[in-house]
N, C-alpha and C positions, 0 to 999 in steps of 0.2 A: 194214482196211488202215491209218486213219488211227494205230489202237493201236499196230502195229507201228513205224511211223516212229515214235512218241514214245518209244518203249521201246527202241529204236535208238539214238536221240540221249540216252536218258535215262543209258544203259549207258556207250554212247561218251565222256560227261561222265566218270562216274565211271569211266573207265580213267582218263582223260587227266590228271584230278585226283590219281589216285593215283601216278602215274607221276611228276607232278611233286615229289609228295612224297616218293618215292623221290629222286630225281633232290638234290632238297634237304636229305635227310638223308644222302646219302653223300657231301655237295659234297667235303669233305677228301680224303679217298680218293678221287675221282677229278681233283682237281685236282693230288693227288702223283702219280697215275699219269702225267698228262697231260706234268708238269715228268722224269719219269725221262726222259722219250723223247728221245732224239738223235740227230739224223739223221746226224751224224756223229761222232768219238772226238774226247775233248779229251782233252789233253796239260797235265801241271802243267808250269806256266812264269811265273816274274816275269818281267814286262814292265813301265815304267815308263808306263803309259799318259796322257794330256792330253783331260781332257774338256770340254763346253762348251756353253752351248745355243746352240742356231743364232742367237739374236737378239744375245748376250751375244759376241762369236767372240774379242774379248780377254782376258776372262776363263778361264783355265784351270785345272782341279783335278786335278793329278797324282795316278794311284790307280792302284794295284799291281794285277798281275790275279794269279787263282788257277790259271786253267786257262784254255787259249785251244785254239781250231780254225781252218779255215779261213774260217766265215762268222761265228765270234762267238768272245765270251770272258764270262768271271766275273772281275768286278775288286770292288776292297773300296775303298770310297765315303765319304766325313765327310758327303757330300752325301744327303739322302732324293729319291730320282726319282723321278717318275709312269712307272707302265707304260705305252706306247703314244709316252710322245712319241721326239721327235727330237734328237740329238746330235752335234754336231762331236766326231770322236777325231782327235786327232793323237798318230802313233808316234813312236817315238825316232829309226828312220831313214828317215824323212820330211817333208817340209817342209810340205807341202800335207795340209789336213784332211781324213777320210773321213767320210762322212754314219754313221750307228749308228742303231737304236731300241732304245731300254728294253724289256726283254722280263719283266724282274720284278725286286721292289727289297725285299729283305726286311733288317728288323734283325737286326744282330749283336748289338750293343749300342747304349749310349742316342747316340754319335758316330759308329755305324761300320754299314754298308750293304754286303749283299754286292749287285750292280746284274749282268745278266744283259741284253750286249749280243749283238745283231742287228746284224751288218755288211752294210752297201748292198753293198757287193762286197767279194769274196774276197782273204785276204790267203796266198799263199804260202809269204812264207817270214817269220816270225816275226823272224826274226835279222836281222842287216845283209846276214851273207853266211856261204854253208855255209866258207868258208874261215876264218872266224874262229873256227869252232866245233873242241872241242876237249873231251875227256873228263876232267873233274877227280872227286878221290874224293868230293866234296861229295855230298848227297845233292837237293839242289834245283837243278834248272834255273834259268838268270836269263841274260839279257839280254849279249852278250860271250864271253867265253873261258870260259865254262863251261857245261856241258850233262850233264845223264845221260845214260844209255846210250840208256833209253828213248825220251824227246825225237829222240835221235839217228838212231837207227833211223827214227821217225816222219816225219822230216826230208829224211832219203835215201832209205828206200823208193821203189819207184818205184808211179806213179799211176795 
């Protein structure tokens, strides 16, 4: 009996050992997997975002976003950010800051940060207002009287 429990745990070791080996040589590939996931559609759109750490809240780094949803967005950064912490965003039409967390911060280049925020709460409408929005032949969304079609569509569908 005592044979068996050691050759149980002996076994059990070397799954566990090897699992994590596994586990640590596919780290890449499952942490791209992990980052494809989105629980919701982004929409490409500049927006002129105000970012900030919460200790600093006079300090602001204006940074373009890439793509935005309703719980988050991709802005491009001069700043390097730790994943996990916390962020004052202030919008273009808002006066009052919203809390953010960093969700991943990778380099573009040796100045420029693409930063993948977490919104404390949901932002609706992207724009000031569906009345200012407007279809020009431009091809990128931005902030104002222009909008793609898609954006558009994205905007006004209903929820």
């Amino acid at each position: 009996m005592v044979w068996a429990i050691t050759i149980t745990t002996f076994l059990g070791t070397v799954v566990a050992a090897l699992l994590i080996f596994w586990i640590l040589s596919h780290k890449e590939q499952i942490r791209e997997a992990l980052k494809e996931r989105r629980a919701e559609r982004r929409i490409p759109m500049e927006v002129k975002l105000e970012l900030s750490r919460p200790h600093e809240p006079l300090l602001y780094e204006k940074s373009p976003t890439e793509n935005v949803s309703r719980h988050g967005s991709r802005i491009v950064s001069r700043k390097h950010w730790q994943p996990h912490d916390h962020v004052l965003v202030r919008f273009p039409f808002g006066n009052e800051p919203s809390r953010a967390r960093i969700t991943y911060c990778d380099a573009l280049s040796r100045d420029a940060f693409a930063v993948g925020l977490h919104l404390s709460s949901a932002v609706n409408d992207w724009l000031m207002s569906k009345s200012d929005i407007s279809i020009d032949d431009g091809s990128s969304p931005c902030i104002g009287n222009r909008l793609s079609s898609a954006a558009k569509h994205y905007i006004t569908e209903p929820a």
